[in-house]
N, C-alpha and C positions, 0 to 999 in steps of 0.2 A: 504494500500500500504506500503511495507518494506522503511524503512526510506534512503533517498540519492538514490531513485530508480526516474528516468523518465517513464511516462505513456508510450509515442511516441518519441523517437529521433527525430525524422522528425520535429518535433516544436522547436529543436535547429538549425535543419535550417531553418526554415521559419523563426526566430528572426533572424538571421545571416541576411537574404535577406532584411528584413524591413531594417534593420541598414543599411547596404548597400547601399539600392537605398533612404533611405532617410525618405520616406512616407510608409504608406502600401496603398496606391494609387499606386502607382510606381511599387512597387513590389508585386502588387496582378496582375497588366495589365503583366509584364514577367512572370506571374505564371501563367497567365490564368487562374484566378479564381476572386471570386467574393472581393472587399475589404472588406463587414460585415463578409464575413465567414475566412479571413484572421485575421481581427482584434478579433476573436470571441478566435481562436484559441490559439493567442499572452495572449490574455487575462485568456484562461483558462491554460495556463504556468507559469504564474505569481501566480494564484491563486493555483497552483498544488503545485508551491515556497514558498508563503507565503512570496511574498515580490515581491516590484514592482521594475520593469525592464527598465520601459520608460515615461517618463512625456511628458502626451500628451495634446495638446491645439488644437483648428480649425486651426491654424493655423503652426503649427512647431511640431516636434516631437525631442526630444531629452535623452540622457540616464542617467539613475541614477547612482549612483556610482558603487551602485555592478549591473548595466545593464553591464555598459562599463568593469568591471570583467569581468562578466558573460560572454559579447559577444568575449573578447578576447577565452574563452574556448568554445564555441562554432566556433570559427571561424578556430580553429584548428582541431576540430573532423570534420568540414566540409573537412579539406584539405586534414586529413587520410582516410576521407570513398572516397575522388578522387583516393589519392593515392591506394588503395585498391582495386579500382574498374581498374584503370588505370593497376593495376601488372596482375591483372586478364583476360583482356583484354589482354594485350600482353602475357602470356602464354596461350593463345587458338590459336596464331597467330605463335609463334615460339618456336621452343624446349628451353626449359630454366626448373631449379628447380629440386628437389631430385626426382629420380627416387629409389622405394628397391625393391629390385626381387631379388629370392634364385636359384639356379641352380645344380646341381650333379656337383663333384667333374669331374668327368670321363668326363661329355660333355667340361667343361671349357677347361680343359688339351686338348679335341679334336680342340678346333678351337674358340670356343665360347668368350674365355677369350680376343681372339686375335680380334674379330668381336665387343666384347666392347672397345675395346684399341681406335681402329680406330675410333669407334660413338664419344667417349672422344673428340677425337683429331680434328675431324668435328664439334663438338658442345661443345663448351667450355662454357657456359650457364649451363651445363647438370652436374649435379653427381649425380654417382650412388651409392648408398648402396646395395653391393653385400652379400649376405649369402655364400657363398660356401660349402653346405652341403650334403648330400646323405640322411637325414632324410626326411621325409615326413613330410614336412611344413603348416599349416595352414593359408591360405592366407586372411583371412577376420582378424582372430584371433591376427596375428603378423604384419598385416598391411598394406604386401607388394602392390605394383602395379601389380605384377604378378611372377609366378613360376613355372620355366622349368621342364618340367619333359617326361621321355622316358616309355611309357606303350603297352604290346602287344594288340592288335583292340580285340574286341571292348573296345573303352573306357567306365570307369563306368556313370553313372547318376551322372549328378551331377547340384545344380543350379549356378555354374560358367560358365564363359562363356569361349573357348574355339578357338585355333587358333592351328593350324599345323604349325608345320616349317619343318620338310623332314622327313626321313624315316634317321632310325637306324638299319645297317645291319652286322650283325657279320660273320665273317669268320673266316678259319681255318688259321692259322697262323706260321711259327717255323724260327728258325734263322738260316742261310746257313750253319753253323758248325753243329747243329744238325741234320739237312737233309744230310749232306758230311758222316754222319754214319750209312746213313738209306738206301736202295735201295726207288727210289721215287714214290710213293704211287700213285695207279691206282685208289684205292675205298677208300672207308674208313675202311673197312677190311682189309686193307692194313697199317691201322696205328696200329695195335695192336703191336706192337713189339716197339711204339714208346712212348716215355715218356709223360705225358700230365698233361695239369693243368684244372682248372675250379675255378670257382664260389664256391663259398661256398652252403653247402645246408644241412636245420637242418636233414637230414634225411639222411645224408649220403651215398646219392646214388647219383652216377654222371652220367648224363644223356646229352648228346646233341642231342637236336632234330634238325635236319636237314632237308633242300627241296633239293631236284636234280631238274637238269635243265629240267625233264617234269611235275614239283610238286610234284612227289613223296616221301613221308613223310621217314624219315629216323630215327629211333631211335639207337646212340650208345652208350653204358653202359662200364665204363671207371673205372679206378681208378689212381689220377690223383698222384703225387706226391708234388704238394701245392695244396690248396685250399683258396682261401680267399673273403672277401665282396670287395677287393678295385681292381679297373681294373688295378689303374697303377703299384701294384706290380704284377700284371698276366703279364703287357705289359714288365716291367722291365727283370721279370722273362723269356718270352719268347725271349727277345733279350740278355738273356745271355744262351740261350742255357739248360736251366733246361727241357723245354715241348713243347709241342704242346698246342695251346691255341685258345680258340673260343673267338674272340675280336671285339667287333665294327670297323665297317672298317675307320669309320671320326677318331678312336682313333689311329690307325698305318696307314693313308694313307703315311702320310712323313714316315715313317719306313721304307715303300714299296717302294716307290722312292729311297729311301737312300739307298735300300741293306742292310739295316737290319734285316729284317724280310721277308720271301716268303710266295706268299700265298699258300698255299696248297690245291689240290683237286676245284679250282676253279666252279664247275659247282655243289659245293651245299655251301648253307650259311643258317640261322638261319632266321626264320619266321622275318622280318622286325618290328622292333619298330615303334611306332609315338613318335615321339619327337615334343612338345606340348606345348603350353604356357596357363594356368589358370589364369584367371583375373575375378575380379568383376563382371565387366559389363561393356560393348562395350558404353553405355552410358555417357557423362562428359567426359572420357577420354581426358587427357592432352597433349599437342602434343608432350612433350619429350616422354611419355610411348608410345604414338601410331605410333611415327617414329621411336623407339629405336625395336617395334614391327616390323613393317613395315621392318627394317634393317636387322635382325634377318631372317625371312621370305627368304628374296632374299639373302642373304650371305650363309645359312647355306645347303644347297642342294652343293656348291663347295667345302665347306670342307667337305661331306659326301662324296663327287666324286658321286651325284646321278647325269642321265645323261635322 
């Protein structure tokens, strides 16, 4: 055995308990067990120490010098494995403790950021470690509780476990000054005359696939006048009037409220995202992750405006 190492912690509290009640009479009858196999155990503590713990008679039991050490140090690691067990207990019982979860830049900016503000403000117990990245994260590897993410169905295999929060659905988009120069477009052949943006793509061919309101699959081939990976220079870009732009609709719903942005051609949008939360395992789960999950779930369908 490595030197300063205990076989069983369990035998710093059984001595804790004799000391306590007095006798290991006493405190073998609240252990409900036997006293030889009590006193067997005290004794192979001592002998595991190499040095005696309690001077025992028929009649009294009492401690040695380094017992009454001793038991002061075990009377504290008895207090920490309560307190221990006590914190554990109450975060299975109430949201409390770090929650870390990564998210795309583009869902926060849509609503998401605003849906943790409020969990904050109802659960002050709760912080979060937020990533705010557009990388594709590794959730076992870096740690998190879990990590949002928007992918077209089907989703891949994978052995995480997996939860829906709403559908992500992009629309055509442009701002009232660039439509004031445009006669207003019937089809989508009707945008060709109008400036547009997109998504970046290493192939540089701009593509929007589109559905009409009977399914019908729509491909239009574009060439846009910006291009980039981040939505909210597309969103920036579109409400200063440079394009036309295919946006998630949680990400311009206040836009479209506002008058800033119209939508365009209404009766076709972009095959719907899931927007998805990857976790571990449904298993253990802590009630800050599983109600900050739970939250997530019922908030984020109204800022998507799904109906």
């Amino acid at each position: 055995m490595p030197p300063n190492q205990i076989t069983d912690l369990n035998d710093l509290r059984l001595f804790a308990l004799v000391v306590e009640h007095g006798s290991f009479t006493a405190a073998a009858r609240g252990l409900g067990v036997q006293t030889s196999k009590l006193s067997r155990r005290i004794r192979a503590l001592e002998e595991e120490l190499g040095i005696r713990l309690l001077n025992r008679t028929s009649r009294s039991l009492s401690l040695t010098e380094t017992g009454r050490q001793f038991h002061q140090h075990c009377v504290a690691m008895v207090a920490e494995s309560k307190a221990a067990k006590d914190f554990v207990d109450q975060t299975r019982t109430q949201p409390q403790g770090t929650v870390r979860i990564s998210c795309p830049v583009a869902l926060l900016d849509s609503g998401i950021a605003a849906i943790l503000a409020r969990y904050l403000e109802d659960n002050p117990q709760v912080q979060v470690l937020l990533d705010a990245t557009n990388r594709r994260v590794d959730v076992i590897e870096e740690g998190l509780d879990f990590a949002i993410r928007v992918r077209l169905p089907p989703l891949e295999n994978t052995d995480l476990a997996v939860r829906q929060l709403g559908l992500s659905v992009r629309i055509l988009v442009a701002s009232p000054e660039l439509a004031a120069r445009h006669p207003a477009p019937v089809s989508i052949e009707s945008l060709k005359t109008w400036p547009s943006l997109s998504m970046a793509s290493a192939s540089e061919k701009y593509i929007w696939n589109l559905v009409d309101a009977g399914g019908q699959a729509i491909a239009w081939t574009h060439r846009p006048r910006l291009a980039t990976d981040d939505l909210a220079t597309l969103r920036r870009a579109a409400i200063g009037g440079v394009g036309v732009a295919m946006l998630p609709r949680e990400q311009v719903a206040a836009d479209l409220q506002a008058g800033r942005l119209l939508h365009l051609l209404p009766d076709l949008s972009a095959a719907p995202g899931l927007v998805h939360a990857i976790f571990p395992s449904r298993r253990g789960m802590v009630p800050a992750v599983r109600h900050l999950l739970d939250t997530l779930v019922s908030a984020f369908p109204v800022i998507a405006g799904e109906t």
